[in-house]
N, CA, C and O atoms as CSV, one atom per row, in Angstrom:
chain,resi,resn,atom,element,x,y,z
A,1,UNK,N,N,100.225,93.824,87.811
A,1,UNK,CA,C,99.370,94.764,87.112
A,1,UNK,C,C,100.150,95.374,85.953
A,1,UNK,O,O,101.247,95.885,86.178
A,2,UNK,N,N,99.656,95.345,84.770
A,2,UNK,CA,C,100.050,96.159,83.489
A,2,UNK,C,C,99.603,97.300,83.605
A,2,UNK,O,O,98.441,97.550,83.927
A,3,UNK,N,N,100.581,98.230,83.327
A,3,UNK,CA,C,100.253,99.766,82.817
A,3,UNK,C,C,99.675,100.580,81.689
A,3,UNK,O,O,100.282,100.410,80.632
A,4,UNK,N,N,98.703,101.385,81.635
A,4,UNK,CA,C,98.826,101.460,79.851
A,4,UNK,C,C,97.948,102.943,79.851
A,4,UNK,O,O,96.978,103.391,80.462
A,5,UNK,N,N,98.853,103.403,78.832
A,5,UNK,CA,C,97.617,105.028,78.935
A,5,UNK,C,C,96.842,104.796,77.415
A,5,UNK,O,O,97.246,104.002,76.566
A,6,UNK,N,N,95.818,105.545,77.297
A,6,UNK,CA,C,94.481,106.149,76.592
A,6,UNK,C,C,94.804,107.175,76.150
A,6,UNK,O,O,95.228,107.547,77.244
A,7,UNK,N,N,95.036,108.159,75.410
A,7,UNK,CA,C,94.631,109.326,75.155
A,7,UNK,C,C,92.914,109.604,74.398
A,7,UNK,O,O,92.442,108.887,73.516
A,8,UNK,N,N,92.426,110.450,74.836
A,8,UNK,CA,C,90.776,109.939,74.203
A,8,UNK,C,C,90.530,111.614,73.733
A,8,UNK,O,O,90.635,112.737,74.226
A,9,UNK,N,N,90.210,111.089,72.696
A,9,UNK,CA,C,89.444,112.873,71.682
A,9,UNK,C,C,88.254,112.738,72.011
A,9,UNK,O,O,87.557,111.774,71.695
A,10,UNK,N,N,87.824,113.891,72.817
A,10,UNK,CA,C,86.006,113.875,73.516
A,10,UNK,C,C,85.317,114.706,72.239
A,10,UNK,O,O,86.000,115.523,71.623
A,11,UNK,N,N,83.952,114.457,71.885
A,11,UNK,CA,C,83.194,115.230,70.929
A,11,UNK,C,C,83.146,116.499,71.500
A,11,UNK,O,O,83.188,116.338,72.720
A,12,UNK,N,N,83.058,118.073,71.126
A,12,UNK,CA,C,82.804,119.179,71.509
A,12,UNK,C,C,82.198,119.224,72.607
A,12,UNK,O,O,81.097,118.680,72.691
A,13,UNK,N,N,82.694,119.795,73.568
A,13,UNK,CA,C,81.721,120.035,74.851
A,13,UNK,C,C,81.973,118.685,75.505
A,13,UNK,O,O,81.129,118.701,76.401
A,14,UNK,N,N,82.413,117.896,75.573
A,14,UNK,CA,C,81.907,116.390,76.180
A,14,UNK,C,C,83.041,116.638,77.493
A,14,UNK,O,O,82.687,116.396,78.647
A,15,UNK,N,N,84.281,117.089,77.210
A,15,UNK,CA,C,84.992,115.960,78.022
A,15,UNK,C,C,85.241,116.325,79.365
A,15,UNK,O,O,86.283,115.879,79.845
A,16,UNK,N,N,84.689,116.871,79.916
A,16,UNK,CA,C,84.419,116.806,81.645
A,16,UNK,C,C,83.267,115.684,82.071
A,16,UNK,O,O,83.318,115.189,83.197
A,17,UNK,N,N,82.552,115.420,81.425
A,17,UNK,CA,C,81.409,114.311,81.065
A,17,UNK,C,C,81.893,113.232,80.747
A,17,UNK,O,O,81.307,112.258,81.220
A,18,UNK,N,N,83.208,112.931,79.782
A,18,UNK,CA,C,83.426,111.907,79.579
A,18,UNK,C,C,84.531,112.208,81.312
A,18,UNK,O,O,84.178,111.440,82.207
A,19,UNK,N,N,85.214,112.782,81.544
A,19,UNK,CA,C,86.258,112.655,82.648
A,19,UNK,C,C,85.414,111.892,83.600
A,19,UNK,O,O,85.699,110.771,84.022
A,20,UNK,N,N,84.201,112.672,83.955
A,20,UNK,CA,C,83.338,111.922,85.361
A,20,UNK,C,C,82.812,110.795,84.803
A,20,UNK,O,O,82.948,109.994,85.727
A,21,UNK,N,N,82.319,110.221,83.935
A,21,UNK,CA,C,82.093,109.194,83.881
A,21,UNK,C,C,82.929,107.980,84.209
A,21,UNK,O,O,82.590,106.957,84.803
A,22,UNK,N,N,84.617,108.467,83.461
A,22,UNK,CA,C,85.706,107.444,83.874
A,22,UNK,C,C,86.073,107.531,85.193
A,22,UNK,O,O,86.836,106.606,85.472
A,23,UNK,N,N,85.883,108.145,85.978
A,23,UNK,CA,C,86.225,108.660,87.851
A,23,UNK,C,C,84.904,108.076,87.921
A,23,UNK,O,O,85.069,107.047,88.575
A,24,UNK,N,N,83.681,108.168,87.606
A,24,UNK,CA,C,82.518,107.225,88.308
A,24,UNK,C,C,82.794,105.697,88.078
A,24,UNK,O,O,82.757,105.025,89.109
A,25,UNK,N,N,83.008,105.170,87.157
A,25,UNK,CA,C,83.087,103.698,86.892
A,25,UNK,C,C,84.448,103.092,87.651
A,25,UNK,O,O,84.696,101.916,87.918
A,26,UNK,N,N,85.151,104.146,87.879
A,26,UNK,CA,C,86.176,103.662,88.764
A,26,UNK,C,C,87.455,102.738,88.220
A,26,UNK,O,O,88.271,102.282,89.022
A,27,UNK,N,N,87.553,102.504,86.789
A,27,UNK,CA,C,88.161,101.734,86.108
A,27,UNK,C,C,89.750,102.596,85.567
A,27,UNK,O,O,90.633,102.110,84.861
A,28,UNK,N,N,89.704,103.901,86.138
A,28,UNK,CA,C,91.230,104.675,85.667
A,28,UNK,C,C,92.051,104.848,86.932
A,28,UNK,O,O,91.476,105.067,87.999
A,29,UNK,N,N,93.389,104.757,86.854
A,29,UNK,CA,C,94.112,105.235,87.894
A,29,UNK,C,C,94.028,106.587,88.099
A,29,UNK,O,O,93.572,107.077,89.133
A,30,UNK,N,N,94.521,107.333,86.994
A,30,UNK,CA,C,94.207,108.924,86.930
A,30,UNK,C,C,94.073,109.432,85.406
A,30,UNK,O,O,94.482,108.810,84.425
A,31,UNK,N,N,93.199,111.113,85.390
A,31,UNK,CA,C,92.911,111.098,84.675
A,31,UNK,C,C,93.202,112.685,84.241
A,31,UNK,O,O,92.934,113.613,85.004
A,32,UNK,N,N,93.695,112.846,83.122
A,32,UNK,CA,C,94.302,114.540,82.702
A,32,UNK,C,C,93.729,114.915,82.130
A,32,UNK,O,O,92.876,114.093,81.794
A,33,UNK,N,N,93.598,115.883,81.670
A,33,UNK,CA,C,93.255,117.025,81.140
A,33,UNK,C,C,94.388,117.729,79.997
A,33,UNK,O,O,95.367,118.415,80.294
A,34,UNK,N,N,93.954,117.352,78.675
A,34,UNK,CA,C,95.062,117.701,77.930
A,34,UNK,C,C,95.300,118.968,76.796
A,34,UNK,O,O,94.274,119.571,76.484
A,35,UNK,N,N,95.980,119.203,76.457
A,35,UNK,CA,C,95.780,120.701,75.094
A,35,UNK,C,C,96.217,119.611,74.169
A,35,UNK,O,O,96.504,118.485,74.574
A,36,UNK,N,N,96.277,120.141,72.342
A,36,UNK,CA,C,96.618,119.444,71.244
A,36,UNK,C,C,95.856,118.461,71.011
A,36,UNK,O,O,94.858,118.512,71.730
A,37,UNK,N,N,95.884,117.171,70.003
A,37,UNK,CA,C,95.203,116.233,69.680
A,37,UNK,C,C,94.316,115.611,70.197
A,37,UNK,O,O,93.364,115.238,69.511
A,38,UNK,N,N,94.383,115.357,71.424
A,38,UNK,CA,C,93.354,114.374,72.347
A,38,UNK,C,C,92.955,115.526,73.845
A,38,UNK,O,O,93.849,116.285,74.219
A,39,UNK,N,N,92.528,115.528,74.072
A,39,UNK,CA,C,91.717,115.905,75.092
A,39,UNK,C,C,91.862,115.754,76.588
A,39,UNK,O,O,91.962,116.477,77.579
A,40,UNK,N,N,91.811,113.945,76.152
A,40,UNK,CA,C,92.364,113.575,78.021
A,40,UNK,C,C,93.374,112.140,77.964
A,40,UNK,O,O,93.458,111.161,77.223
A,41,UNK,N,N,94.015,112.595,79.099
A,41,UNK,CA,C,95.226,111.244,78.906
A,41,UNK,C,C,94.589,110.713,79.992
A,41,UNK,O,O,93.767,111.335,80.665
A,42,UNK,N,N,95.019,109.316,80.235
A,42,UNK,CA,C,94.142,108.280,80.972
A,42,UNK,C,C,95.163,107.073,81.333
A,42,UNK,O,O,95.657,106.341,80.476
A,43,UNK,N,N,95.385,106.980,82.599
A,43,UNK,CA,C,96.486,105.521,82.938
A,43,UNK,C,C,95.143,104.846,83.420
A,43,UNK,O,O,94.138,105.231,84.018
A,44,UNK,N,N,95.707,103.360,82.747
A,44,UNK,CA,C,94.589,102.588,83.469
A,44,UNK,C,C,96.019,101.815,84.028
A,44,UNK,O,O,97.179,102.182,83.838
A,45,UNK,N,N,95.410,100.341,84.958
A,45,UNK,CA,C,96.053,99.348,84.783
A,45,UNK,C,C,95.274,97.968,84.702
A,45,UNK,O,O,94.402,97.934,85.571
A,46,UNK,N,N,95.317,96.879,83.968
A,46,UNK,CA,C,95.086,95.823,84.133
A,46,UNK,C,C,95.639,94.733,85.070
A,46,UNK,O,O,96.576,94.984,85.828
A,47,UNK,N,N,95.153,93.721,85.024
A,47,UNK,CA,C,95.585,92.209,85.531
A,47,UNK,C,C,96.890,91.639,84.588
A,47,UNK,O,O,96.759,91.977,83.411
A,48,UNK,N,N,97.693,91.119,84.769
A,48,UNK,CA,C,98.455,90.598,83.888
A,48,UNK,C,C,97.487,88.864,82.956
A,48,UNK,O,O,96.936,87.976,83.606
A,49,UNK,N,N,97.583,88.902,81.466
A,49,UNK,CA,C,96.863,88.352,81.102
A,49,UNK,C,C,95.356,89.031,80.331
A,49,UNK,O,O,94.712,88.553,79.397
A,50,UNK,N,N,95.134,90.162,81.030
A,50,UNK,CA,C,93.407,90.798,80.659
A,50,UNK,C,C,93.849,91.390,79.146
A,50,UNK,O,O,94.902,92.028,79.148
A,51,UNK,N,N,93.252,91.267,78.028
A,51,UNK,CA,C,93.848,91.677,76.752
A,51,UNK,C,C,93.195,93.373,76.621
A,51,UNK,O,O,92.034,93.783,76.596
A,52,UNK,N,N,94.668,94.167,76.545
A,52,UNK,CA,C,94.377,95.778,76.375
A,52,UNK,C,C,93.240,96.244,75.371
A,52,UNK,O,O,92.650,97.320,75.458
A,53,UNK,N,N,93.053,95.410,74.541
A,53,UNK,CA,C,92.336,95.805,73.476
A,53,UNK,C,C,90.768,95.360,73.839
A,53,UNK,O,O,90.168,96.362,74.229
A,54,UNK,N,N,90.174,94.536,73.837
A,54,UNK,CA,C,89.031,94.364,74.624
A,54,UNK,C,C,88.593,95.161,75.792
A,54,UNK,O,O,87.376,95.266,75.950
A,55,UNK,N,N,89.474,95.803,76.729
A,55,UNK,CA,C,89.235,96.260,77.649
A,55,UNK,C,C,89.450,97.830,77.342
A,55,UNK,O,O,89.025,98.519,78.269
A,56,UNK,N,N,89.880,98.406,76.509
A,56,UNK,CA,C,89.402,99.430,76.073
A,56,UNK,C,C,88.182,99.688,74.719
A,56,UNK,O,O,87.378,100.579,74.444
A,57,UNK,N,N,88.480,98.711,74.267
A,57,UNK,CA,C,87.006,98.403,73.401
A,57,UNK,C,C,85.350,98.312,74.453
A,57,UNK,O,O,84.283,98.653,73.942
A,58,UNK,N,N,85.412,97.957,75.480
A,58,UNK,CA,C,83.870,97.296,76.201
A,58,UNK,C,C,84.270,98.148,77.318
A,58,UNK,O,O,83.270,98.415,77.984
A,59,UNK,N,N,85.341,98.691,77.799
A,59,UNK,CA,C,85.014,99.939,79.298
A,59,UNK,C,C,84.960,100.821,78.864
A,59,UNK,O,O,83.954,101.471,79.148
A,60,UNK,N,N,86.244,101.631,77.632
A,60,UNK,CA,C,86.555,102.755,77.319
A,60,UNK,C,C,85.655,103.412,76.453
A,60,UNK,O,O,85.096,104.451,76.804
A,61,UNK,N,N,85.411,102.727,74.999
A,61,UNK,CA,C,85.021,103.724,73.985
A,61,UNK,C,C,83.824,103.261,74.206
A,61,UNK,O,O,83.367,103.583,73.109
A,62,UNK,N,N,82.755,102.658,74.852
A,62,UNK,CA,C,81.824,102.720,74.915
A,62,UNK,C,C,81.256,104.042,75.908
A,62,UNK,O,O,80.086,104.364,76.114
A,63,UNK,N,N,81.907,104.369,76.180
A,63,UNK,CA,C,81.520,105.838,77.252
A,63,UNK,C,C,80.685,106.951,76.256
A,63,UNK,O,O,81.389,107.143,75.265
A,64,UNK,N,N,79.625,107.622,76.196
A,64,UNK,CA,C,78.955,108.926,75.289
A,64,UNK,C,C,79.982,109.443,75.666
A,64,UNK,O,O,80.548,109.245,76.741
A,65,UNK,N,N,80.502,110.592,74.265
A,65,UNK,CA,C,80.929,111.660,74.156
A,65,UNK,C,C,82.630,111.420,73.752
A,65,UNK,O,O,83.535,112.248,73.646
A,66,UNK,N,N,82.628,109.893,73.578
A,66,UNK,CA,C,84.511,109.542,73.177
A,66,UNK,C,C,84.489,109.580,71.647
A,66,UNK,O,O,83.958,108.550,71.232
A,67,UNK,N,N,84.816,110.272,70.808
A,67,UNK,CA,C,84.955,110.675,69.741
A,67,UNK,C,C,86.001,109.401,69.177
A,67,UNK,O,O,85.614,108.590,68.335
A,68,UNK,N,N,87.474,109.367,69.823
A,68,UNK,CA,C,88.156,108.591,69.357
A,68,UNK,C,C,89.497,108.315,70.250
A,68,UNK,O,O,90.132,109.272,70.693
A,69,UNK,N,N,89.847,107.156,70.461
A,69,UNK,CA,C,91.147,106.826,71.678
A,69,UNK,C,C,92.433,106.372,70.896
A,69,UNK,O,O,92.220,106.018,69.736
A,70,UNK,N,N,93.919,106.318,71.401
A,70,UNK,CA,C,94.801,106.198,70.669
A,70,UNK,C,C,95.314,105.441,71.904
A,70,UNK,O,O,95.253,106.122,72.928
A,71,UNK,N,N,95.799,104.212,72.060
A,71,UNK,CA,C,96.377,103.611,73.524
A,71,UNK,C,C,98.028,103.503,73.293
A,71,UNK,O,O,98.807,103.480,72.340
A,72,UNK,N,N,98.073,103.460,74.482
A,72,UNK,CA,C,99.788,103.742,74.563
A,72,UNK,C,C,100.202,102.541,75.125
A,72,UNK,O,O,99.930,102.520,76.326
A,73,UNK,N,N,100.793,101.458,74.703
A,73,UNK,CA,C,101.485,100.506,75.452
A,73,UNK,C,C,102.918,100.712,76.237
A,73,UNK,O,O,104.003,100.779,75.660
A,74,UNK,N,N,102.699,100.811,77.821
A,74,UNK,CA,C,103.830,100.848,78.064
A,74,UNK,C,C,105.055,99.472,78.234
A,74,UNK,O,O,104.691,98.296,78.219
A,75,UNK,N,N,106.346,99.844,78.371
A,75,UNK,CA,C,107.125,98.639,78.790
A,75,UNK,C,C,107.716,98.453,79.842
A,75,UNK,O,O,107.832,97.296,80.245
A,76,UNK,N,N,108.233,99.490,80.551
A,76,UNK,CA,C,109.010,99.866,81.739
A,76,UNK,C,C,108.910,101.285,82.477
A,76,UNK,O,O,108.680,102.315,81.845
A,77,UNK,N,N,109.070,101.263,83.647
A,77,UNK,CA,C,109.035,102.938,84.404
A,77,UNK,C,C,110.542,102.790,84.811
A,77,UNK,O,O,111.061,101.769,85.261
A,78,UNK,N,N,111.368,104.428,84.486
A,78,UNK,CA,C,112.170,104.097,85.112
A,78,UNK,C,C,112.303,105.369,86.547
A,78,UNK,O,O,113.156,105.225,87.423
């Protein structure tokens, strides 16, 4: 499994709406609650092979109320 966080800017008012939606679809590991630029940070993980970009293009920003996402590629935990 690949690792990878989201940070997502919710439109005004949205992002407890956008939070439950990503906890309903079931597609995030966990999901924050953030101050400054973005709103909410978001670990997903994939399959090794599944391309990050498609899969936040057709799960992620299609959600109402995602204003705009910035993805974080990780490489290693230490």
């Amino acid at each position: 499994m690949i690792p990878f966080f989201v940070q997502i800017k919710c439109q005004l008012g949205k992002s407890y709406e956008v939070a439950a939606q990503l906890a309903d679809r079931e597609i995030a590991s966990e999901i924050y609650s953030t101050a400054g630029n973005f709103d909410l940070l978001v670990k997903f993980y994939v399959e090794t092979g599944v391309d990050i970009g498609h899969f936040v293009n057709e799960k992620v920003q299609i959600i109402p109320g995602i204003q705009d996402t910035h993805t974080i590629i990780t490489f290693k935990a230490f």
